[in-house]
C-alpha positions as CSV (number, residue, x, y, z in Angstrom):
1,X,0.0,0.0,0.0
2,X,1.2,3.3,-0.9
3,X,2.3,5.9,2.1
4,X,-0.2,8.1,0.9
5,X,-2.9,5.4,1.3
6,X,-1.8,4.1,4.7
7,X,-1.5,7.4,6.4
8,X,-5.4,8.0,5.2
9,X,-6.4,4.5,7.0
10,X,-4.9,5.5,9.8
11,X,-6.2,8.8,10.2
12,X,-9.5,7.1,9.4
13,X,-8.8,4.8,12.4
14,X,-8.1,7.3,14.4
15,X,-11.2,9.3,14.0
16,X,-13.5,6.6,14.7
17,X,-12.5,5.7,18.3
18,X,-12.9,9.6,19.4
19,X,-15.9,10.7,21.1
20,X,-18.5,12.6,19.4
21,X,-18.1,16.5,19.9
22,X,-20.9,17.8,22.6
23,X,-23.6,20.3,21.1
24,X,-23.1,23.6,21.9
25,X,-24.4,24.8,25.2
26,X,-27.1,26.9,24.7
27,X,-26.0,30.8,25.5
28,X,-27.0,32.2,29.4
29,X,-30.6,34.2,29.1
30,X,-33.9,34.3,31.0
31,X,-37.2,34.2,30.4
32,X,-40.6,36.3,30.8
33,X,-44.1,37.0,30.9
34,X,-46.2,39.6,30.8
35,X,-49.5,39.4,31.8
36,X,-52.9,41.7,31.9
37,X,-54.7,40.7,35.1
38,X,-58.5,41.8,34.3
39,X,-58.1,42.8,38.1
40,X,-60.9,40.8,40.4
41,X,-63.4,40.6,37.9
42,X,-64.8,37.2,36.4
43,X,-64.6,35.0,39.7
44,X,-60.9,35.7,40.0
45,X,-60.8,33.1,42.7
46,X,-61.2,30.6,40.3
47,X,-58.5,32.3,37.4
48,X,-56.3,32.9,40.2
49,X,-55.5,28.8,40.4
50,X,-55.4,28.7,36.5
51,X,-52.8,31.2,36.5
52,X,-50.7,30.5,39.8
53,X,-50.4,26.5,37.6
54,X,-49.5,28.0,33.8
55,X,-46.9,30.0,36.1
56,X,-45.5,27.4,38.1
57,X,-45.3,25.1,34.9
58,X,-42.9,27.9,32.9
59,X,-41.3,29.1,36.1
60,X,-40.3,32.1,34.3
61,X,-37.3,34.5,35.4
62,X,-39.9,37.4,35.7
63,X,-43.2,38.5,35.6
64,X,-45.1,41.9,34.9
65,X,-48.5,42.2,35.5
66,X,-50.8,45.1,35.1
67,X,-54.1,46.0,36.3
68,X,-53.1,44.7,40.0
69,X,-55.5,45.3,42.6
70,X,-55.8,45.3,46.5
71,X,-58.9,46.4,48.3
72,X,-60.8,45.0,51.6
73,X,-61.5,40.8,50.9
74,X,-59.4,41.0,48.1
75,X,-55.2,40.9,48.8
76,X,-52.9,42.5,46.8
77,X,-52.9,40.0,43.4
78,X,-49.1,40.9,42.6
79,X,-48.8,40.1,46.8
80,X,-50.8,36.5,46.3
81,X,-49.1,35.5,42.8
82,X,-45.8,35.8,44.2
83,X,-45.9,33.8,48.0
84,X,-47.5,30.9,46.1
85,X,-44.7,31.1,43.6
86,X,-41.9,32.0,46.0
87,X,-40.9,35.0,43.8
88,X,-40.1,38.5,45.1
89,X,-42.5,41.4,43.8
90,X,-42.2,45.3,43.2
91,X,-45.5,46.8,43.3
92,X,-46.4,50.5,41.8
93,X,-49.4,52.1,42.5
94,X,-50.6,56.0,42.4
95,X,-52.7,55.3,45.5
96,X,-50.4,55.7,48.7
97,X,-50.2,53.0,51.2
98,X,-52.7,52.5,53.8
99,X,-55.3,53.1,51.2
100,X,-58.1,50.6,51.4
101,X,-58.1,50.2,47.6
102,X,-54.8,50.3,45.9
103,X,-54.5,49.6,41.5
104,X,-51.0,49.8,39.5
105,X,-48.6,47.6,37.9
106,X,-45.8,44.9,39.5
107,X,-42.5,43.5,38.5
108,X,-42.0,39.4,40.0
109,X,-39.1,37.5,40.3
110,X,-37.2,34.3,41.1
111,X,-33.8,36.1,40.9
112,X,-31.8,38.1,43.2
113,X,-33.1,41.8,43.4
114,X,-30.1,44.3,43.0
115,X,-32.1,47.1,43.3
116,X,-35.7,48.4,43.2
117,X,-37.6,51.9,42.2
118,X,-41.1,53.3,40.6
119,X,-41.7,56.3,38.7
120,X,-45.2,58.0,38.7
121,X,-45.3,58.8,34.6
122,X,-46.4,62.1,32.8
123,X,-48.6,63.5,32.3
124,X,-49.2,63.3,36.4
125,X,-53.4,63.1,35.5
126,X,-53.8,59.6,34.2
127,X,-52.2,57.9,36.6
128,X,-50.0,55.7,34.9
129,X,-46.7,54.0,36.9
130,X,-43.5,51.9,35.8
131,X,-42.1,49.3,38.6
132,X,-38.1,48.5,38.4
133,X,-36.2,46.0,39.6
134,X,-32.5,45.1,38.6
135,X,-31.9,41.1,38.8
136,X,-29.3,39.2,38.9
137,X,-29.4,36.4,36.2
138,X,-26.4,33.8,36.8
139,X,-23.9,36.3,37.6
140,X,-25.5,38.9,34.8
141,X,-27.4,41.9,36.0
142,X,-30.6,42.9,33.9
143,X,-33.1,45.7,34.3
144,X,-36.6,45.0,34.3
145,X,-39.2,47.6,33.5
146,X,-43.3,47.4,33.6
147,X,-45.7,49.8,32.8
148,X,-49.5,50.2,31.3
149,X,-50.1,53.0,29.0
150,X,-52.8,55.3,28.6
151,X,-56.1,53.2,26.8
152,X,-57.7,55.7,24.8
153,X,-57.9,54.9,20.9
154,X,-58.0,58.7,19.9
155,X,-55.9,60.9,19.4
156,X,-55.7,62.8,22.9
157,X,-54.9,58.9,23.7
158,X,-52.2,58.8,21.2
159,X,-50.6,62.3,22.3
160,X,-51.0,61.2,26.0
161,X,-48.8,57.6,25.6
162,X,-46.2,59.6,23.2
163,X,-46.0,61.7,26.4
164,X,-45.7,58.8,28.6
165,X,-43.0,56.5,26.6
166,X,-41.0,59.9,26.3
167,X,-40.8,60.1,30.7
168,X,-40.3,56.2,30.5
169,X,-37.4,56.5,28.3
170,X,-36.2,59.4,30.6
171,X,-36.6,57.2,33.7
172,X,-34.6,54.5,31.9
173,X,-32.1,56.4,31.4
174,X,-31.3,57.9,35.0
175,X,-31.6,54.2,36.4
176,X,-30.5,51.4,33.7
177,X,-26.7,52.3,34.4
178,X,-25.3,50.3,31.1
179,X,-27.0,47.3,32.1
180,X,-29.2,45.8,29.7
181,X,-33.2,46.4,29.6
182,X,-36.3,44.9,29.0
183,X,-39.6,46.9,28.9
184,X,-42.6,44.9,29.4
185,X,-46.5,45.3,29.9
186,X,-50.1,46.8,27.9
187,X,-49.1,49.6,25.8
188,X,-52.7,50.0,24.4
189,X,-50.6,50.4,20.9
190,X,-49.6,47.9,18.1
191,X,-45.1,48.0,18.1
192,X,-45.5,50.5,15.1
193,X,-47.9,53.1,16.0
194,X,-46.3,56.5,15.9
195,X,-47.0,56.3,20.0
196,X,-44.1,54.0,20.5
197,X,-41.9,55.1,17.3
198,X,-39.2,56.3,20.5
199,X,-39.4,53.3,22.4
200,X,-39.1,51.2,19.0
201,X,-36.1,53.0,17.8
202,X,-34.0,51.6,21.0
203,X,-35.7,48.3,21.5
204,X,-36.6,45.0,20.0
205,X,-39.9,43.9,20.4
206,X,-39.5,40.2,21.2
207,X,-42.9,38.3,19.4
208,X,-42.5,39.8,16.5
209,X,-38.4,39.3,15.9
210,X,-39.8,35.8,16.4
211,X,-43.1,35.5,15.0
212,X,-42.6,37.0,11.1
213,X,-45.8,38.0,8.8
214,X,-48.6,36.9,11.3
215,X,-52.0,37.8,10.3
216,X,-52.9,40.5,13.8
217,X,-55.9,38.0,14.0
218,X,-53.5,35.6,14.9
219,X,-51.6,37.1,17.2
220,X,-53.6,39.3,19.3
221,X,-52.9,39.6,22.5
222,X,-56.3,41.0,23.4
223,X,-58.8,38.6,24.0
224,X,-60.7,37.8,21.1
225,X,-64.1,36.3,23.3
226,X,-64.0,40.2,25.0
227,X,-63.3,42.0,21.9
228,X,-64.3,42.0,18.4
229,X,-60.9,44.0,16.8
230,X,-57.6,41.6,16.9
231,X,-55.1,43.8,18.3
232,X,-51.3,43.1,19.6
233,X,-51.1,45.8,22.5
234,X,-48.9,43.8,25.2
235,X,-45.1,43.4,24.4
236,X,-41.7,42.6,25.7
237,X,-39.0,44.8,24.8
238,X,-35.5,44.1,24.6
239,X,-31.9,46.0,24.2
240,X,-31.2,44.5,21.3
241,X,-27.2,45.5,21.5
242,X,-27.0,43.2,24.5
243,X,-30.0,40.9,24.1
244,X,-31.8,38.2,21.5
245,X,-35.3,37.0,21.0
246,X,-34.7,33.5,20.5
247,X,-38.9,32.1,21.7
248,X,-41.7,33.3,21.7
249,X,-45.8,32.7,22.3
250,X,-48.8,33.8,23.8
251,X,-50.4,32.3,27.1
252,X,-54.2,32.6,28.5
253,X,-55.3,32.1,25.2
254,X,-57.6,29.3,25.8
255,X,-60.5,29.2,28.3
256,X,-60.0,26.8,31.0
257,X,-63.8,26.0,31.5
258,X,-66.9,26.7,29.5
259,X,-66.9,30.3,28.6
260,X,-64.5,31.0,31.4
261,X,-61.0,32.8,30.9
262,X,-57.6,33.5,32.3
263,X,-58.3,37.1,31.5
264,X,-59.8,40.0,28.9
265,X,-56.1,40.1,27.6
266,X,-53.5,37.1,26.7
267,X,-50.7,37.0,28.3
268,X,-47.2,36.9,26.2
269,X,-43.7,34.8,27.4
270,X,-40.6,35.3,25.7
271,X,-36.8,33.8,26.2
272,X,-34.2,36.0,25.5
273,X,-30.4,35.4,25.5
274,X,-27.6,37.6,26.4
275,X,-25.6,38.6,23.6
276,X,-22.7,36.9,22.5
């Protein structure tokens, strides 16, 4: 046999007995939700189990919830949600403490809070919050932000939420310090409405860099048993210099008894991995 030839038998030999190479490990990230509440309406002592079990199946990293709401014979939801879960919670609210009814927004976790605030947004009259928490995420500090924007579909509505994402950029700003951000909750606005052009120009939104050419009937996040227009209105946002979208889908979005539902609203989860 040639040299040539041997050389390649032994080679071929050689490459047989080693071990197959390991897949990649799949790149550090977390996970979220985002979730409408319907507050108490609709028996939520019943929806309250459904979504306390789709919550402990995905065990996500974080939660925001909007339209949270504490008043006598009714504890805090954000409050209930996380003891069951074993998370830690932020809760915003315009109403001060001590208040025997109390509505707003809250940030959950199962990570290691680094640090905390809430900022009342502009303009000061419609009573709109964002909760913060910074996380730690295996070693890799993130900034989570939650918020519900003003609902109205006219054009005072439209003005009122440019106003608002313009004072949630600001506050974003003053606390993010170079740590990557994600911006979750009910905007009241599809990702390209002019209302969010500001917020879009910075950030990712996470469904759709997964999801590509849905039909909005398809994808709407608002309930389409409450409401007769599909509309996507509740997002997750992500710095897309330090972040990926890698999953995507939509919760709630089947009723778990005859004619009964999670919520009005669906909720959204979304895995996102820091960037390379």
């Amino acid at each position: 046999m040639a040299r040539t030839g041997m050389l390649g038998v032994l080679l071929a030999c050689a490459l047989a007995v080693l071990p197959a190479r390991a897949a990649e490990p799949a790149g550090k990230g977390m996970s979220m939700v985002t979730f409408n509440l319907h507050h108490d309406r609709e028996n939520w002592s019943q929806r309250r189990e459904v979504i306390l079990r789709e919550l402990e199946a995905l065990q996500p990293d974080a939660i925001a919830l909007q339209e949270v709401i504490q008043k006598p014979h009714v504890r805090n939801q954000a409050a209930w949600l996380a003891r069951k879960l074993g998370y830690d919670y932020q809760f915003v609210s315009t109403d001060p403490p001590g208040r025997f009814k109390r509505y707003g927004n809250a940030l959950l976790t199962r990570r290691p809070v680094l640090a905390r605030g809430e900022h009342l947004l502009a303009p000061r009259t419609d009573y709109r919050t964002v909760a913060h928490l910074r996380i730690d995420v295996d070693g890799q500090a993130v900034n989570l932000y939650a918020t519900h924007l003003n609902e109205r579909s006219d054009e005072s509505g439209s003005r009122i939420r440019g106003e608002q994402v313009a004072d949630l950029l600001k506050f974003i700003a003053g606390t993010a310090d170079d740590v990557p951000v994600v911006i979750a909750g009910d905007f009241n606005a599809l990702v390209d409405a002019g209302d969010l052009s500001a917020l879009r120009q910075r950030y990712g939104d996470s469904y759709g860099s997964v999801h590509v050419n849905n039909e909005l009937a398809q994808v709407s996040t608002l309930n389409r048993h409450y409401y007769d227009a599909p509309s996507r209105i509740d997002h997750i946002f992500f710095q897309q210099d330090k972040l990926l979208a890698r999953e995507a889908k939509l919760l709630f979005d089947q009723p778990y008894a005859e004619g009964r539902w999670a919520s009005d609203h669906y909720g959204v989860w979304t895995r996102l991995q820091f960037a390379p």
